[in-house]
Backbone as numpy.savetxt, mean C-alpha at the origin, in Angstrom:
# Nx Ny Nz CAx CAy CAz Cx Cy Cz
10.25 15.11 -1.35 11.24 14.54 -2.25 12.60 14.55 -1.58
13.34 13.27 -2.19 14.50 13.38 -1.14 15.29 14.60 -2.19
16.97 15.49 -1.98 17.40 15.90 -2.62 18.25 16.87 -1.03
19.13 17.66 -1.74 20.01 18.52 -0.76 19.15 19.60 0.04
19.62 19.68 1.65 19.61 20.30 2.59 19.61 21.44 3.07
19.75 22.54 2.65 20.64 23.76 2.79 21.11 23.40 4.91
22.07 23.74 5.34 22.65 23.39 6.23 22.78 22.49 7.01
22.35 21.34 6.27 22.04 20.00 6.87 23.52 18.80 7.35
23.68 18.97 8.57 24.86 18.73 9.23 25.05 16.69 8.31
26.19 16.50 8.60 26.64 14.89 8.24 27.00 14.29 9.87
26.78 13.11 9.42 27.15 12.45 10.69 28.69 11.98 11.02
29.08 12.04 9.53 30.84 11.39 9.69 31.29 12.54 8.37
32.00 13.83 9.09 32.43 14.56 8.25 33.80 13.96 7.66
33.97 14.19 6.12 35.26 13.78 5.58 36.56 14.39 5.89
36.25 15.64 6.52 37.59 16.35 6.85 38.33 15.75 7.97
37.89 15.32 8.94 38.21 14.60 10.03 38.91 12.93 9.76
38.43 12.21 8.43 38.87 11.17 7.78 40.45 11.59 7.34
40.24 12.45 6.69 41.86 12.73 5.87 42.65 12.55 6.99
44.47 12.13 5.86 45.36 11.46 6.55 45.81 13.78 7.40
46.83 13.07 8.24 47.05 14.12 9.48 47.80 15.28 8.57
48.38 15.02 7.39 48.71 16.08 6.56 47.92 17.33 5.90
46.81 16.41 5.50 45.92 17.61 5.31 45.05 18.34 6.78
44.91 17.24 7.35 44.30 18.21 8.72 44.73 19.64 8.93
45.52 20.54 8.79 45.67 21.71 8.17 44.93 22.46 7.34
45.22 21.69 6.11 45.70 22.22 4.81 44.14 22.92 4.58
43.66 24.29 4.68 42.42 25.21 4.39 41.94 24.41 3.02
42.56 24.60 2.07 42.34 24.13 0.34 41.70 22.71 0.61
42.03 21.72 1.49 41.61 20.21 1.38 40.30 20.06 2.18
40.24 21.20 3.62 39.36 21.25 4.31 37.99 21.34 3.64
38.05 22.81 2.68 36.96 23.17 2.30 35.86 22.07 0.85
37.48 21.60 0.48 36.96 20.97 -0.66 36.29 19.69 -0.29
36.65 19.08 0.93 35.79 18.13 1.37 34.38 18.28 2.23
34.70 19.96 2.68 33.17 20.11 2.84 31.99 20.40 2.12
32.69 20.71 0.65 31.69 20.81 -0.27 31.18 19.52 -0.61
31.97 18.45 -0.28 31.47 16.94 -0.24 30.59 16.50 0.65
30.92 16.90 1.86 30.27 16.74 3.49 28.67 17.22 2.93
29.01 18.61 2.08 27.18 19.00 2.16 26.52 18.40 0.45
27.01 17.71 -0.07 26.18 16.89 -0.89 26.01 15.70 -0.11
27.09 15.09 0.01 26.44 13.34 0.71 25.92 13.72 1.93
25.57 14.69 2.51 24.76 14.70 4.08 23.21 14.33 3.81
22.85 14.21 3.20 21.14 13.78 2.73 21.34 12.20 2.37
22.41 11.63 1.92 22.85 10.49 1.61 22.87 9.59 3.10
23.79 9.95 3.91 24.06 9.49 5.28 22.52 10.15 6.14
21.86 11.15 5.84 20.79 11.12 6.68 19.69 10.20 6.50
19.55 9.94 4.94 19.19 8.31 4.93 19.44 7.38 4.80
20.40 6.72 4.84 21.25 5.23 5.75 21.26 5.57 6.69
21.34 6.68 7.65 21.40 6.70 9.29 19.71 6.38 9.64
18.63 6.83 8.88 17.38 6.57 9.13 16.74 5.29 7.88
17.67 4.27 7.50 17.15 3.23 6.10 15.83 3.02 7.01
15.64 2.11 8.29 14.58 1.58 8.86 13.56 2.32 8.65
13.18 3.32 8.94 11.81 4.28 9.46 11.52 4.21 7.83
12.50 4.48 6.51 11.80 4.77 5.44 11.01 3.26 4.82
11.28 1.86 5.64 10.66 0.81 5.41 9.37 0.53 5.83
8.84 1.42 7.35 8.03 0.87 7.78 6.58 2.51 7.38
5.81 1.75 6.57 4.73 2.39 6.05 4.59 3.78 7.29
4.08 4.15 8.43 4.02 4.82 9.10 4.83 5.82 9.17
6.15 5.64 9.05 7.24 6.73 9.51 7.74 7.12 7.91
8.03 6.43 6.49 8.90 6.93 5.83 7.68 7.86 5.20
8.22 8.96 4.52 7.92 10.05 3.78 7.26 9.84 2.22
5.84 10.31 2.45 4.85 10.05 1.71 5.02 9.42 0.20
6.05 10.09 -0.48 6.98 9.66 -1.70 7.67 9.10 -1.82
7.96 8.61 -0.20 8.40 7.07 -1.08 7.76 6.03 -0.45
6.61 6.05 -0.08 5.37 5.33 0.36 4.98 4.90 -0.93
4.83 5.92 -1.23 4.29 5.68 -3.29 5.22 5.10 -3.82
6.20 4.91 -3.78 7.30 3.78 -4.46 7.05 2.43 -4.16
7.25 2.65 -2.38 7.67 1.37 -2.05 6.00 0.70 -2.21
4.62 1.03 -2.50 3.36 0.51 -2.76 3.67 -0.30 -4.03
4.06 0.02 -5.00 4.88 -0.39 -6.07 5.17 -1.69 -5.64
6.53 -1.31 -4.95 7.50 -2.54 -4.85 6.37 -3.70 -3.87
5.95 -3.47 -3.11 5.03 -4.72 -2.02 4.10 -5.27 -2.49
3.65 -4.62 -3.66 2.30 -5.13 -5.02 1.02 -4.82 -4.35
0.89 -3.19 -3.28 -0.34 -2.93 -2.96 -1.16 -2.91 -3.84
-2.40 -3.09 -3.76 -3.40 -2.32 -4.62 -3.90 -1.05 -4.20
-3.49 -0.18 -4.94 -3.50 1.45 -4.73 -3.31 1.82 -6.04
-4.34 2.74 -6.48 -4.40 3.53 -7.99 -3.54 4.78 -7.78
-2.49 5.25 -6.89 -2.03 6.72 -7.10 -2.85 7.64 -6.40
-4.29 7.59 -6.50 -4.47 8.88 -6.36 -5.31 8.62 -4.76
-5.13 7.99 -4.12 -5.49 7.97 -2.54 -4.77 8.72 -1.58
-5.68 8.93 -0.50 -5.58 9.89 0.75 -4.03 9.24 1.94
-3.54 9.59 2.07 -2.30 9.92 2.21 -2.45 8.44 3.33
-3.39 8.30 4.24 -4.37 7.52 5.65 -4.35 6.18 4.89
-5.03 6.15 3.42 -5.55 4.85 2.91 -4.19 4.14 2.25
-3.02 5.37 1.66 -2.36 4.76 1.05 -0.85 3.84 2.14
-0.72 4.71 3.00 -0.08 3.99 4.34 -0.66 2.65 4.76
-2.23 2.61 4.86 -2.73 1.26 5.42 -3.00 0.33 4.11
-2.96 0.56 2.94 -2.67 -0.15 2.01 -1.20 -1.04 2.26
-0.45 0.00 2.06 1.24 -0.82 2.15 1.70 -1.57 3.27
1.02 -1.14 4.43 1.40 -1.70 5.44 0.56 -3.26 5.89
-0.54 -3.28 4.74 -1.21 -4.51 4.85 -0.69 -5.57 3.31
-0.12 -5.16 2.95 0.02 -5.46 1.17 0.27 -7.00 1.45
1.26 -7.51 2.29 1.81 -8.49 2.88 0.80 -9.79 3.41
0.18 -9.27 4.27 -1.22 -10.06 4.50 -1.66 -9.96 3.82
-2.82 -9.02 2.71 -3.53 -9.19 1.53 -2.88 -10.12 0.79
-1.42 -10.63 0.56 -1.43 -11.77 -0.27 -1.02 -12.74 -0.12
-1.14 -13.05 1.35 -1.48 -14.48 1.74 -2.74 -15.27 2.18
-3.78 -13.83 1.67 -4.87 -14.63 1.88 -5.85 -14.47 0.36
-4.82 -13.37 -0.61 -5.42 -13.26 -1.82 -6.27 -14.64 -1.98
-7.10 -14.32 -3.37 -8.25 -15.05 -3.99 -9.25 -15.66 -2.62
-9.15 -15.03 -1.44 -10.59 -15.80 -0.54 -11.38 -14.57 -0.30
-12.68 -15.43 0.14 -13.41 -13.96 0.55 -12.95 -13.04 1.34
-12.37 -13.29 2.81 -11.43 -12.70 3.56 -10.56 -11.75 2.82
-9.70 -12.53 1.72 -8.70 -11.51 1.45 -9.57 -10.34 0.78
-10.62 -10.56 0.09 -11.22 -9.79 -1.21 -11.77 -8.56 -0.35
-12.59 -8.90 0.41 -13.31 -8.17 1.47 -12.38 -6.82 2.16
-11.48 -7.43 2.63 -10.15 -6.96 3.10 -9.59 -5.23 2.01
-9.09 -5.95 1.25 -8.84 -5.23 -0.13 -9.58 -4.12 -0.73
-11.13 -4.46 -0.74 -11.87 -3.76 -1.16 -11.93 -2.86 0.19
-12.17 -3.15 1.48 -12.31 -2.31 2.36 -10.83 -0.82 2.53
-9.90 -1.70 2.52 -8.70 -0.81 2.09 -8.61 0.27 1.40
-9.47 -0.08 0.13 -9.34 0.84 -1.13 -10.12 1.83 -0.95
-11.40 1.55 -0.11 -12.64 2.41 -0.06 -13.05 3.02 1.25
-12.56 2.63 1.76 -13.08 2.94 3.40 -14.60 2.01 3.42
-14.90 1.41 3.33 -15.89 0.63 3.16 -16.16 -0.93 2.95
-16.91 -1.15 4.00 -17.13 -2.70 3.73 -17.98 -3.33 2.91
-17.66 -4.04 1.81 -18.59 -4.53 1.12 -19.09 -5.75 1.32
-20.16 -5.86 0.05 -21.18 -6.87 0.66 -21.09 -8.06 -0.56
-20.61 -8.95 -0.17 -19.61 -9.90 -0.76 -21.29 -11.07 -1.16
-21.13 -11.43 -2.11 -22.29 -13.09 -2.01 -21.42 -13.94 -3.20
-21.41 -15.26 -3.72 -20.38 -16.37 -3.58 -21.27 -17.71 -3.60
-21.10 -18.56 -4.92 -21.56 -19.70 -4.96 -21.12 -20.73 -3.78
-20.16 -20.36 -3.18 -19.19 -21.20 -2.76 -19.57 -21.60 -1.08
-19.70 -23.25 -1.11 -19.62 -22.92 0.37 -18.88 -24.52 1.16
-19.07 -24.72 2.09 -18.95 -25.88 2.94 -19.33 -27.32 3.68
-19.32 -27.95 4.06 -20.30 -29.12 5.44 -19.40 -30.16 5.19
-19.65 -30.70 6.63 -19.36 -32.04 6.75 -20.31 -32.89 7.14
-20.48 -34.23 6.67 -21.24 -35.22 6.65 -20.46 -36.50 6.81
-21.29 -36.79 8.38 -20.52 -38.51 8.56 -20.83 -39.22 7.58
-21.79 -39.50 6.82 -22.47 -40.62 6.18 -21.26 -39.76 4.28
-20.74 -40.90 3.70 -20.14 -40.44 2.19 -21.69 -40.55 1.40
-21.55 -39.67 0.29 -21.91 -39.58 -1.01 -23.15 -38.46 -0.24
-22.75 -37.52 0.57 -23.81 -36.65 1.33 -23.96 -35.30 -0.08
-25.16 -34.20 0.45 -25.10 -32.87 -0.66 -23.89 -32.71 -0.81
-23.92 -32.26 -2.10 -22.63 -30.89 -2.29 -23.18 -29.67 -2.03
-22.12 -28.79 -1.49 -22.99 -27.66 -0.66 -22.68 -26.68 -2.06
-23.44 -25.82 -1.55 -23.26 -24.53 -2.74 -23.76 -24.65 -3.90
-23.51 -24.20 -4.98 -24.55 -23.84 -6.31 -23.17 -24.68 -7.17
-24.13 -25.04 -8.12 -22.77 -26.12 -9.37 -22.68 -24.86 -10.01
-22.83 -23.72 -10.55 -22.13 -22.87 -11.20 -21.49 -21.92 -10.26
-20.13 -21.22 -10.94 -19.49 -20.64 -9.70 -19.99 -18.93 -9.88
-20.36 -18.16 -8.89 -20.48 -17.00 -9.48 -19.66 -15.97 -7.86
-19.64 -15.07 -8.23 -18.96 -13.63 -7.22 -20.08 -12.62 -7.72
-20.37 -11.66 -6.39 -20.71 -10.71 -6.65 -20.84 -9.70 -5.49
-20.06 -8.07 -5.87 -19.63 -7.50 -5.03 -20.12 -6.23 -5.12
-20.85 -5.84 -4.03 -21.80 -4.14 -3.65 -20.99 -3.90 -2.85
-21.11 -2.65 -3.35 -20.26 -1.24 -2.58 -21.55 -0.73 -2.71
-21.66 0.35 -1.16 -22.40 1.32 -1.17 -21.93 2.76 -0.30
-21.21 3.76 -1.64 -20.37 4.88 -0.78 -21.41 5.80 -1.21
-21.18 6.75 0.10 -21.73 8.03 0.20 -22.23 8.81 -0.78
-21.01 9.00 -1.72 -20.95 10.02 -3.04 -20.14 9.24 -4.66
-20.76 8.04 -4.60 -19.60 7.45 -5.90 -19.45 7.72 -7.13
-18.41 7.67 -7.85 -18.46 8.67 -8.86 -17.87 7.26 -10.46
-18.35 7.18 -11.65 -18.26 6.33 -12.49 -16.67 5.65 -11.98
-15.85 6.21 -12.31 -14.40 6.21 -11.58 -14.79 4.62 -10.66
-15.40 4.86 -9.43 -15.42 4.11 -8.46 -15.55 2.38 -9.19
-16.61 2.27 -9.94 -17.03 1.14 -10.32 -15.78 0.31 -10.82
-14.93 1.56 -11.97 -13.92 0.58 -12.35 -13.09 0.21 -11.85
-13.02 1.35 -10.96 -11.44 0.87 -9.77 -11.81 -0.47 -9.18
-13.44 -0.92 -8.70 -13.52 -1.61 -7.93 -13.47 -2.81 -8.82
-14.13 -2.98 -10.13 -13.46 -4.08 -11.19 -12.34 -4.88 -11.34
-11.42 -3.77 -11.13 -10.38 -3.87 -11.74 -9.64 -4.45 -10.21
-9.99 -4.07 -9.05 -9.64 -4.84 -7.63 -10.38 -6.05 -7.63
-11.33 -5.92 -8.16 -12.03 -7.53 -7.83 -11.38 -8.52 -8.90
-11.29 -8.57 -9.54 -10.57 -9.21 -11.13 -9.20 -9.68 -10.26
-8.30 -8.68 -9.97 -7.07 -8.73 -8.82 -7.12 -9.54 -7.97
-7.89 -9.69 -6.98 -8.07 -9.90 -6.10 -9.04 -11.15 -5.53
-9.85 -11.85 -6.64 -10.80 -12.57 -6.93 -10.15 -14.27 -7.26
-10.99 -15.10 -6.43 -10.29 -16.71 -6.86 -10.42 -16.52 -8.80
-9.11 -17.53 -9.22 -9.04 -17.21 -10.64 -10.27 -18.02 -11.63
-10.33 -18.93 -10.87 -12.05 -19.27 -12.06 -12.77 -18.48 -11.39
-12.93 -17.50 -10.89 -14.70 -17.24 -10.43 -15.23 -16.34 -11.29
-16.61 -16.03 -11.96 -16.46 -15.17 -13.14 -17.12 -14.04 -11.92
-17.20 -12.63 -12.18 -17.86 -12.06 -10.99 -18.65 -10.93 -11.56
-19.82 -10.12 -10.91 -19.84 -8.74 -11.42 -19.41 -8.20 -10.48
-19.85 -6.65 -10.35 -19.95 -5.79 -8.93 -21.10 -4.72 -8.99
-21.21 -3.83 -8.31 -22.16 -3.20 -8.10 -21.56 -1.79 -7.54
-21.84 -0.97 -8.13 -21.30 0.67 -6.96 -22.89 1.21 -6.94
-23.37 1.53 -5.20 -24.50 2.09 -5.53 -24.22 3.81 -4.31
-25.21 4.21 -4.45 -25.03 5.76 -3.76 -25.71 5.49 -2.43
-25.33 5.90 -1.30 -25.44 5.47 0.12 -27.31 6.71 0.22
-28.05 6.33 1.23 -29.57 6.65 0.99 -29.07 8.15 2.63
-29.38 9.07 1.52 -29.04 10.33 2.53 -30.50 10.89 3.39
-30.24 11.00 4.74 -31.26 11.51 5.71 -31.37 12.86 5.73
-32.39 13.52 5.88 -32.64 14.75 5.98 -32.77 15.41 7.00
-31.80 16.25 7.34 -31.68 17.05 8.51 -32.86 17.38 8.90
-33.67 17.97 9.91 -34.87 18.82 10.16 -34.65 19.49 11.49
């Protein structure tokens, strides 16, 4: 949390500002250093604004703000790893929002995991006009996750990202299933 220093130096002390009269004066000195050590946490961040912008360097709390402000998708309660590479992708995730790419993307973000995406939707070109239409005439989404240990929790988070994150007509379900564990011997 940002807040005061205990001996945390300033970069532009106020005593040194005052006009040459007080440069003396003990009474003006001190009273501006009681100033010097509140705004020194102030000037230690405007001397560092950059680093607290770029996901990697600023300080975990206000990572969690600024996820907020960039419109990550992050529920709060992620690993310190996921919520950095969330924010630092938030930007790309929504210029490619509503495609499979972006969705895929997103969901992998959230989970450490790649899911397994399927989609009425598809493509071709044909020299000859009035050729197939490719893909299925109804539109559908549907999205498997398969983590290690998933817990009810998981399903909705991932709902509630796919809904987000999903072209806006597509109706979709999803799927959370439990990853198939090997037995030591």
């Amino acid at each position: 949390m940002r807040g005061s220093v205990d001996g945390l130096g300033t970069s532009s002390p106020l005593g040194l500002m005052l006009p040459a009269v007080f440069a003396d004066d003990d009474m003006a000195q001190r009273f501006v250093a009681g100033l010097d050590e509140v705004l020194a946490p102030l000037h230690n961040v405007l001397d560092c604004l950059e680093a607290y912008f770029s996901p990697s360097l600023a300080p975990v709390d206000f990572v969690r703000w600024l996820s907020d402000w960039v419109g990550a998708e992050t529920e709060g309660t992620e690993d310190e790893g996921l919520l950095r590479a969330a924010v630092a992708s938030a930007a790309h995730l929504h210029r490619i929002r509503g495609t499979r790419r972006g969705l895929s993307e997103a969901v992998r973000l959230a989970f450490g995991v790649e899911p397994e995406i399927t989609e009425s939707g598809a493509a071709t070109w044909d020299a000859r006009p009035l050729g197939p239409v490719p893909g299925d005439r109804r539109p559908r989404l549907h999205v498997a996750l398969t983590l290690p240990d998933p817990s009810p929790m998981d399903r909705h988070r991932l709902e509630t990202l796919v809904a987000a994150a999903r072209p806006a007509h597509m109706p979709y379900t999803v799927q959370v299933t439990a990853a198939e564990r090997t037995l030591d011997r």
